[in-house]
Biopython code that builds the backbone (N, CA, C, O; Angstrom):
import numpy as np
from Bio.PDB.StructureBuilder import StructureBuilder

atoms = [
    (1, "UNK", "N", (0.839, -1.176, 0.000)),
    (1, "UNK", "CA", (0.000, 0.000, 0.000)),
    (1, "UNK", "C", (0.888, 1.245, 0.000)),
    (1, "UNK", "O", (1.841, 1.287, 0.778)),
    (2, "UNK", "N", (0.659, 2.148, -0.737)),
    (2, "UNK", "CA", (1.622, 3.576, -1.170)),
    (2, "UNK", "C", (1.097, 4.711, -0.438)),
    (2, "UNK", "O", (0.140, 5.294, -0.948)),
    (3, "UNK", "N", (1.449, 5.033, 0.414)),
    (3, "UNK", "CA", (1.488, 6.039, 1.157)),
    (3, "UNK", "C", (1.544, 7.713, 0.574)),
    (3, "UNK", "O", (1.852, 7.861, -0.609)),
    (4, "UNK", "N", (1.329, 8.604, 1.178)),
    (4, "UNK", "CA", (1.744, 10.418, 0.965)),
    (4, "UNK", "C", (2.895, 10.363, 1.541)),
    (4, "UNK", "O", (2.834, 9.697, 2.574)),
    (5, "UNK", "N", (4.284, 10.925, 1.238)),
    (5, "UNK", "CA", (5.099, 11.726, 1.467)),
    (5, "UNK", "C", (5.347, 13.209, 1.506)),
    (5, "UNK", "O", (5.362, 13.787, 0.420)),
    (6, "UNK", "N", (5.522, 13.829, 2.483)),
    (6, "UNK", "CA", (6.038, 15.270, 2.114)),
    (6, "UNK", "C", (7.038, 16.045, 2.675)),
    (6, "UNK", "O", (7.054, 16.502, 3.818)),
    (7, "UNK", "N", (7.976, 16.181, 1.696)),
    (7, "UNK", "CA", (9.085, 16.772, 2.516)),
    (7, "UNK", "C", (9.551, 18.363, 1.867)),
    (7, "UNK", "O", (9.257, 18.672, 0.712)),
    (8, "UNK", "N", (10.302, 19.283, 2.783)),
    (8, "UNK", "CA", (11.032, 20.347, 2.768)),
    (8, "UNK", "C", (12.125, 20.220, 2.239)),
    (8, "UNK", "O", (12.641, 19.241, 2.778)),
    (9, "UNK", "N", (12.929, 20.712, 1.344)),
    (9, "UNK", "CA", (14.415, 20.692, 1.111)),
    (9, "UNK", "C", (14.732, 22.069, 0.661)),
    (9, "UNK", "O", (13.853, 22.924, 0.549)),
    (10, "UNK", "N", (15.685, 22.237, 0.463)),
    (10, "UNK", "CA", (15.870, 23.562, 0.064)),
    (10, "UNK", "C", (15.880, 23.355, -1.847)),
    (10, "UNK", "O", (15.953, 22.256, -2.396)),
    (11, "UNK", "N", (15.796, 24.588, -2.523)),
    (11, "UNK", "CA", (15.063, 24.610, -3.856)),
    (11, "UNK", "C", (16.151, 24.137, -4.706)),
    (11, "UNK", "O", (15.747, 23.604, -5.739)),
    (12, "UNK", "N", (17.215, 24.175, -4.585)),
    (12, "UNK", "CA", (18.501, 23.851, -5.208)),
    (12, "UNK", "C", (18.526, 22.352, -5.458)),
    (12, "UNK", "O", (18.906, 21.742, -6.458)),
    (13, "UNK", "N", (17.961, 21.843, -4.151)),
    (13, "UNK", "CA", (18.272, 20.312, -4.169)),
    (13, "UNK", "C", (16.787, 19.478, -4.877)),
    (13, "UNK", "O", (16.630, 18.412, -5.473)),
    (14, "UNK", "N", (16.095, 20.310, -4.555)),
    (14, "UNK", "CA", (14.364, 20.260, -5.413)),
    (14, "UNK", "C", (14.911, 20.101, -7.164)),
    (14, "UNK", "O", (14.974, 19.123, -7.910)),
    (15, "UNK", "N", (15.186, 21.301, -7.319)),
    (15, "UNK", "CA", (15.629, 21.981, -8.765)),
    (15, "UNK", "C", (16.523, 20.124, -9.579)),
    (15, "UNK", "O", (16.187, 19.369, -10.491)),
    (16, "UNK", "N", (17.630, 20.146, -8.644)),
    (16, "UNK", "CA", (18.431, 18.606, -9.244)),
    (16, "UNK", "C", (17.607, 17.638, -8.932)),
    (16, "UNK", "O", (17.874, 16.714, -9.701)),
    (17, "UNK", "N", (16.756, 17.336, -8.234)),
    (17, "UNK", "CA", (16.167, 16.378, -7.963)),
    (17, "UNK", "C", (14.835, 16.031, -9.097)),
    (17, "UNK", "O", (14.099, 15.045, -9.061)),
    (18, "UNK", "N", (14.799, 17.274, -10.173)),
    (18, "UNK", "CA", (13.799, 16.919, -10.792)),
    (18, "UNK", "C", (14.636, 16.853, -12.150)),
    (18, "UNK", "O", (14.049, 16.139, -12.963)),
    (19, "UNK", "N", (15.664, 17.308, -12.573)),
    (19, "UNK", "CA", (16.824, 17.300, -13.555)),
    (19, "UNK", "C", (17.075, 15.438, -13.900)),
    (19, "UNK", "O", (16.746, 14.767, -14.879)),
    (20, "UNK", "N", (17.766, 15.072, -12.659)),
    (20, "UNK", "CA", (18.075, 13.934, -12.222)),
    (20, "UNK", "C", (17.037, 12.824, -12.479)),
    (20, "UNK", "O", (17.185, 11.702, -12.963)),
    (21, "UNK", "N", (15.832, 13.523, -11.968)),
    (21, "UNK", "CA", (14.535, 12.414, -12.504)),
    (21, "UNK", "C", (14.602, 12.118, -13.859)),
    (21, "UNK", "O", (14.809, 10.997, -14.325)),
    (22, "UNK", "N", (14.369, 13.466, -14.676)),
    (22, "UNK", "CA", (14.222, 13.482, -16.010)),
    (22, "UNK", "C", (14.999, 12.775, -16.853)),
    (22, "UNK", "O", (14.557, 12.286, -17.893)),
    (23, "UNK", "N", (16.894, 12.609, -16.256)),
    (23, "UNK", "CA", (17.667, 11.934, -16.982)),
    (23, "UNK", "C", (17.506, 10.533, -16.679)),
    (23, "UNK", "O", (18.158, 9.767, -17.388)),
    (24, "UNK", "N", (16.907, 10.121, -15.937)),
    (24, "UNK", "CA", (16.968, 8.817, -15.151)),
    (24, "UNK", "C", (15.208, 8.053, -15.773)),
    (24, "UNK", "O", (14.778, 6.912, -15.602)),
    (25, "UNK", "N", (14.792, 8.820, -16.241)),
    (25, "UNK", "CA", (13.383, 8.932, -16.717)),
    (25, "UNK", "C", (12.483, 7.993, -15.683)),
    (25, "UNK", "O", (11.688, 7.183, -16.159)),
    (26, "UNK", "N", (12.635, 8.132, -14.310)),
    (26, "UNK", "CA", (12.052, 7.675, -12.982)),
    (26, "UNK", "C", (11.206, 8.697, -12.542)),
    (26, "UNK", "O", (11.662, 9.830, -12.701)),
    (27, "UNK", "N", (10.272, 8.623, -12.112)),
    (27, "UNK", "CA", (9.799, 9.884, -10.856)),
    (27, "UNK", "C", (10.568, 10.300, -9.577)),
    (27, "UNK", "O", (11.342, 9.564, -8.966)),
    (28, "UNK", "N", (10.279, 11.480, -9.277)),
    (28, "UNK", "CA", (11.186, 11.375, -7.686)),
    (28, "UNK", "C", (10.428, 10.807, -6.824)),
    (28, "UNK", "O", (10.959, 11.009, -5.732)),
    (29, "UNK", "N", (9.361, 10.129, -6.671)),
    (29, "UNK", "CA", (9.116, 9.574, -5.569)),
    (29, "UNK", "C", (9.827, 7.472, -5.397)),
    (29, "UNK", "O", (9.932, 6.633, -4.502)),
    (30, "UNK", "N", (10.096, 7.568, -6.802)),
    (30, "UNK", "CA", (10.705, 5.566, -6.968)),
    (30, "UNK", "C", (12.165, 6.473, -6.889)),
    (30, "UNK", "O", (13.014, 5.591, -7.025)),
    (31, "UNK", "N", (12.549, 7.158, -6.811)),
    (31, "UNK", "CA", (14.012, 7.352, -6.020)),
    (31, "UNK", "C", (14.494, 7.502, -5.148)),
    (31, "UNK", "O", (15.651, 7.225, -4.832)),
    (32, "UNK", "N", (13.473, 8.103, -4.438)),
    (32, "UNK", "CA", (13.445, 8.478, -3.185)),
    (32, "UNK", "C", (13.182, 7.228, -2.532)),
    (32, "UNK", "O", (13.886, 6.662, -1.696)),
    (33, "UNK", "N", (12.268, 6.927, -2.934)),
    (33, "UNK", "CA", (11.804, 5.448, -2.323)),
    (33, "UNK", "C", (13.239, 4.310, -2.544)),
    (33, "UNK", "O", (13.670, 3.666, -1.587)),
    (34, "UNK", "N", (13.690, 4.237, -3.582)),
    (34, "UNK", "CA", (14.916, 3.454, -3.476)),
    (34, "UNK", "C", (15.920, 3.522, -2.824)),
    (34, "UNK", "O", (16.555, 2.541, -2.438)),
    (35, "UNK", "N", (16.171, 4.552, -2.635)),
    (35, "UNK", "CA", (17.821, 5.349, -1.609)),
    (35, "UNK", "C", (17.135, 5.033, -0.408)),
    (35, "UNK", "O", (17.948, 5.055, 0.516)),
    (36, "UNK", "N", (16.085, 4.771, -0.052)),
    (36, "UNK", "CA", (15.279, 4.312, 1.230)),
    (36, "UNK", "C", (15.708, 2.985, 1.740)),
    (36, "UNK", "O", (16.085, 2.693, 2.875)),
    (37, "UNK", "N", (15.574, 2.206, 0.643)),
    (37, "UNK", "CA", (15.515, 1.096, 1.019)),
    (37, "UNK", "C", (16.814, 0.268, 0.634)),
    (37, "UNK", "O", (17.101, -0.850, 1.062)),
    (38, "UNK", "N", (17.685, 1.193, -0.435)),
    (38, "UNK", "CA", (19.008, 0.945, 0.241)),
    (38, "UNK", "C", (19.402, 1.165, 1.877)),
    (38, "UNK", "O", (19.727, 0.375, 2.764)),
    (39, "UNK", "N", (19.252, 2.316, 1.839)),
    (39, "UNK", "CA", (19.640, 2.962, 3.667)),
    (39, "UNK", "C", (18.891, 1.505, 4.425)),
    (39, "UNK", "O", (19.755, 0.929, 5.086)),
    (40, "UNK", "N", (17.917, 0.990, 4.474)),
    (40, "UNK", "CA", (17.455, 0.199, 4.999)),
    (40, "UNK", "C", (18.377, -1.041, 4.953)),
    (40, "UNK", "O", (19.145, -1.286, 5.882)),
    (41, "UNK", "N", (18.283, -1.821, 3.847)),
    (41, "UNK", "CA", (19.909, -2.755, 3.794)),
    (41, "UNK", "C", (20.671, -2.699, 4.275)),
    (41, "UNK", "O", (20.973, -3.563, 5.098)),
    (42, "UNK", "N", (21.485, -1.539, 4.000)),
    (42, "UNK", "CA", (22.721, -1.198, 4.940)),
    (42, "UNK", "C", (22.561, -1.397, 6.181)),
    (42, "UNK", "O", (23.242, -2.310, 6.646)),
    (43, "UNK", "N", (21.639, -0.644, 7.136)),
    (43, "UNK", "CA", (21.176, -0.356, 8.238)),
    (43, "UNK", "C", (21.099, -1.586, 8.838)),
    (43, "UNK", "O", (21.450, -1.509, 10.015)),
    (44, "UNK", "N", (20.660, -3.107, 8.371)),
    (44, "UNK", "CA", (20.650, -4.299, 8.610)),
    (44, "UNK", "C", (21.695, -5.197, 8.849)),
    (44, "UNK", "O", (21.803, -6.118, 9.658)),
    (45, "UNK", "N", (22.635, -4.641, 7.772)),
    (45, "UNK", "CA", (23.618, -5.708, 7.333)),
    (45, "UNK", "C", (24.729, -6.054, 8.277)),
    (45, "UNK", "O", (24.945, -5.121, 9.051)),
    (46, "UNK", "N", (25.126, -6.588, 8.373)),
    (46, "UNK", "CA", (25.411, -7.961, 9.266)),
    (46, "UNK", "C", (26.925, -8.054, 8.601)),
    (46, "UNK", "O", (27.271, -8.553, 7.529)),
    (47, "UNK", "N", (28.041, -7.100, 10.083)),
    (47, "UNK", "CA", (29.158, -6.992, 9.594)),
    (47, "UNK", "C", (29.817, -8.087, 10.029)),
    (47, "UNK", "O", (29.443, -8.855, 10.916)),
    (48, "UNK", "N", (31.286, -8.171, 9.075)),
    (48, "UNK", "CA", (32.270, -8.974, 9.398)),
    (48, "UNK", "C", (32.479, -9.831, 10.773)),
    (48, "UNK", "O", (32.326, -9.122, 11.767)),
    (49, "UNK", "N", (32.732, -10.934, 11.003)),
    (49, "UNK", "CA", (33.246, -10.816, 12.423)),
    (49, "UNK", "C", (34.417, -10.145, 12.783)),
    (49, "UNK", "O", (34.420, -9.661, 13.915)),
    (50, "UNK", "N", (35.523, -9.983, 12.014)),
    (50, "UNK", "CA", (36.471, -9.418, 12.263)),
    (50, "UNK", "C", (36.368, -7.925, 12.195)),
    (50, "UNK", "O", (37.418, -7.328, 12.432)),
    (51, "UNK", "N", (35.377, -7.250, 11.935)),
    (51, "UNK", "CA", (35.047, -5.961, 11.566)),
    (51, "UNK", "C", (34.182, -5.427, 12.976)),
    (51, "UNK", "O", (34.320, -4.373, 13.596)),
    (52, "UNK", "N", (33.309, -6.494, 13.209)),
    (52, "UNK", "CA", (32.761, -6.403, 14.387)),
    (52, "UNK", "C", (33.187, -6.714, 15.465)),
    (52, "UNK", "O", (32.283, -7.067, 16.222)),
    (53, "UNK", "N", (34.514, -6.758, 16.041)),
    (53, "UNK", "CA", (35.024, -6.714, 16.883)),
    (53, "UNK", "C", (35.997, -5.302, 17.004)),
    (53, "UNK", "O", (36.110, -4.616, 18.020)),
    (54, "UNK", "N", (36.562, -5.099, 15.888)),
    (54, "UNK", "CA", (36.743, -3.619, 15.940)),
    (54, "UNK", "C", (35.950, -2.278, 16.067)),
    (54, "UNK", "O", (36.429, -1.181, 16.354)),
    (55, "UNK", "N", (34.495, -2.611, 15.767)),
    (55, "UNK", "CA", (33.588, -1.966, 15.852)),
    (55, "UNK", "C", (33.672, -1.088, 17.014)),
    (55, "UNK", "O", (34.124, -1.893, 17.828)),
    (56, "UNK", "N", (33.559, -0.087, 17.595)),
    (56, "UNK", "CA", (33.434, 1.279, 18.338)),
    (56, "UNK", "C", (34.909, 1.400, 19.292)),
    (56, "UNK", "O", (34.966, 2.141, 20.273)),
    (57, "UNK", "N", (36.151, 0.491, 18.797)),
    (57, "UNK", "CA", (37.008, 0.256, 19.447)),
    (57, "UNK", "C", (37.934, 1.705, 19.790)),
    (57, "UNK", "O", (38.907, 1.742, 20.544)),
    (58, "UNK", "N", (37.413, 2.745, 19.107)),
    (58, "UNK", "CA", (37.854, 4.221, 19.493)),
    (58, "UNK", "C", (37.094, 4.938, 20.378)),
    (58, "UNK", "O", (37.484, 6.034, 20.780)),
    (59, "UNK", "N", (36.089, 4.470, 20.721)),
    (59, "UNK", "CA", (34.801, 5.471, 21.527)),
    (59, "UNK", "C", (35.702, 5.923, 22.484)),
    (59, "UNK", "O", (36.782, 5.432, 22.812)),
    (60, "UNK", "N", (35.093, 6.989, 22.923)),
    (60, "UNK", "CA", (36.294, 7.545, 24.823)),
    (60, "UNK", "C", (37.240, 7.749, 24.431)),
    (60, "UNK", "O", (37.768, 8.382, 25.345)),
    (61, "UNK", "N", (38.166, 7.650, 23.395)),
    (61, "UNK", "CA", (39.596, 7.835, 23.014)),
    (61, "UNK", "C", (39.772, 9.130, 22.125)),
    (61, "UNK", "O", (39.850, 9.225, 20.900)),
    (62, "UNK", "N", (39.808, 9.999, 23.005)),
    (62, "UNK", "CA", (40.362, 11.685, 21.907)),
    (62, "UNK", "C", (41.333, 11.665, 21.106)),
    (62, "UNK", "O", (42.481, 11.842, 21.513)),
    (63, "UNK", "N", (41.163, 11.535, 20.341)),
    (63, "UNK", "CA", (41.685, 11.424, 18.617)),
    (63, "UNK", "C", (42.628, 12.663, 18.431)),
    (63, "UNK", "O", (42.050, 13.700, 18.106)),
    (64, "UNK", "N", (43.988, 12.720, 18.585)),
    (64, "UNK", "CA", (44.785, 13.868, 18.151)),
    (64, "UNK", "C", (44.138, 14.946, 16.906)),
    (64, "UNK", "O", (43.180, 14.414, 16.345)),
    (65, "UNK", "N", (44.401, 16.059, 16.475)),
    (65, "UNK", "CA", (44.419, 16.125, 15.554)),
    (65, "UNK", "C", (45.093, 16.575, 14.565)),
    (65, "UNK", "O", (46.285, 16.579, 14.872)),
    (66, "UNK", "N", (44.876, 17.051, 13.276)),
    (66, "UNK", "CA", (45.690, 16.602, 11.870)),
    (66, "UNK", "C", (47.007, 17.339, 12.289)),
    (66, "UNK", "O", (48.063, 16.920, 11.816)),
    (67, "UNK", "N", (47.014, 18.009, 12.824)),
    (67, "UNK", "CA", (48.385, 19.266, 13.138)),
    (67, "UNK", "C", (49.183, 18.555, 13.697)),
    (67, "UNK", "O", (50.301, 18.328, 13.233)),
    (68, "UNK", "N", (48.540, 17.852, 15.319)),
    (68, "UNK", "CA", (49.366, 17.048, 16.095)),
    (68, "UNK", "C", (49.879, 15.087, 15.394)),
    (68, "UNK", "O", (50.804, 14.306, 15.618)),
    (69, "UNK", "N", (48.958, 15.084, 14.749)),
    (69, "UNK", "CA", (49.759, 13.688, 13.792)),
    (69, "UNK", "C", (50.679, 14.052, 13.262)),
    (69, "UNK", "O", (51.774, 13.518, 13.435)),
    (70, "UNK", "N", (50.386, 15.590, 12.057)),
    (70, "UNK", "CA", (51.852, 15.266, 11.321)),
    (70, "UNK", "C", (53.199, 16.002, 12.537)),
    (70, "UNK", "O", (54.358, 15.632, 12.347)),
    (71, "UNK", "N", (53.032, 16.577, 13.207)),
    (71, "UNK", "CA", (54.233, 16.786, 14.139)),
    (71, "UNK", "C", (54.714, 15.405, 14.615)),
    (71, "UNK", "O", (55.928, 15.225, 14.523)),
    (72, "UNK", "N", (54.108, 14.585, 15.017)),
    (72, "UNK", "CA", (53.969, 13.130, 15.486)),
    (72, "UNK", "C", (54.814, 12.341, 14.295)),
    (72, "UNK", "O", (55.824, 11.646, 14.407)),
    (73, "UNK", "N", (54.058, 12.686, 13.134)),
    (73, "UNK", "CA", (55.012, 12.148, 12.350)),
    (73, "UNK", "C", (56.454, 12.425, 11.738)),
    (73, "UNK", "O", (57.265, 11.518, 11.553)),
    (74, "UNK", "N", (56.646, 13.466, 11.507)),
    (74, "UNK", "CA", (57.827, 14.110, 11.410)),
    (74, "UNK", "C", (59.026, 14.441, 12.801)),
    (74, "UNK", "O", (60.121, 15.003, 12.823)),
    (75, "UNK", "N", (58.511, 14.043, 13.444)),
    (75, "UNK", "CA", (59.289, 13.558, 14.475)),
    (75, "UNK", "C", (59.827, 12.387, 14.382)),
    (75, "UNK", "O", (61.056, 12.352, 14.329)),
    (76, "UNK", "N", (59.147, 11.247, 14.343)),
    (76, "UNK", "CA", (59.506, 10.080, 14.095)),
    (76, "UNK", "C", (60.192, 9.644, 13.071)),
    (76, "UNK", "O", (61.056, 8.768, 13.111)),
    (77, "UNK", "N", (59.653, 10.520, 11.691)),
    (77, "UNK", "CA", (60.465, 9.975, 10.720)),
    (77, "UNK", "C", (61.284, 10.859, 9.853)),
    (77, "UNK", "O", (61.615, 10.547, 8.709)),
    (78, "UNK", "N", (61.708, 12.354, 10.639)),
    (78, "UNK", "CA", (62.493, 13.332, 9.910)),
    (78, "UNK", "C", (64.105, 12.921, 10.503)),
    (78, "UNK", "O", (64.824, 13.910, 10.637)),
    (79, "UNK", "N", (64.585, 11.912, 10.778)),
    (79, "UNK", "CA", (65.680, 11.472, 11.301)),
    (79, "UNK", "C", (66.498, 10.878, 10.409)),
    (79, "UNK", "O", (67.578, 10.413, 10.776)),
]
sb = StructureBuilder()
sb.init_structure("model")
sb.init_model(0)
sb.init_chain("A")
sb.init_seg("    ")
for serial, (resi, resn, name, xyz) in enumerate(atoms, 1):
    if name == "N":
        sb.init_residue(resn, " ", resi, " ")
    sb.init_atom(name, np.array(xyz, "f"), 0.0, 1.0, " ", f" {name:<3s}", serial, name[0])
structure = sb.get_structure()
């Protein structure tokens, strides 16, 4: 059963979104609807075991950043 959708975007992304239809010769609502139900797949899918054990293995851990790596690195390896 097909439902109403209605959404806000700003006009720019409206404007390509009906460009994009036209080249694709789809409506925007079976695109919208598809990138949906990709996101949905994904959202499911059922990682690695080895992937899933690394999984959130940075949480709590403050992450240097880009300035302090490359000093980090050029320390180490300007020798």
């Amino acid at each position: 059963m097909n439902k109403k959708l209605t959404l806000s975007m700003d006009s720019k992304i409206i404007d390509f979104a009906h460009n994009f239809s036209k080249k694709a010769n789809k409506p925007v609502s079976q695109i919208v609807e598809h990138y949906f139900i990709v996101l949905k797949e994904k959202s499911t899918a059922v990682l690695p075991k080895n992937l899933e054990e690394l999984y959130g293995i940075f949480e709590g851990i403050e992450t240097p950043d880009k300035k302090e790596l490359r000093r980090m690195f050029h320390e180490k390896y300007s020798n």
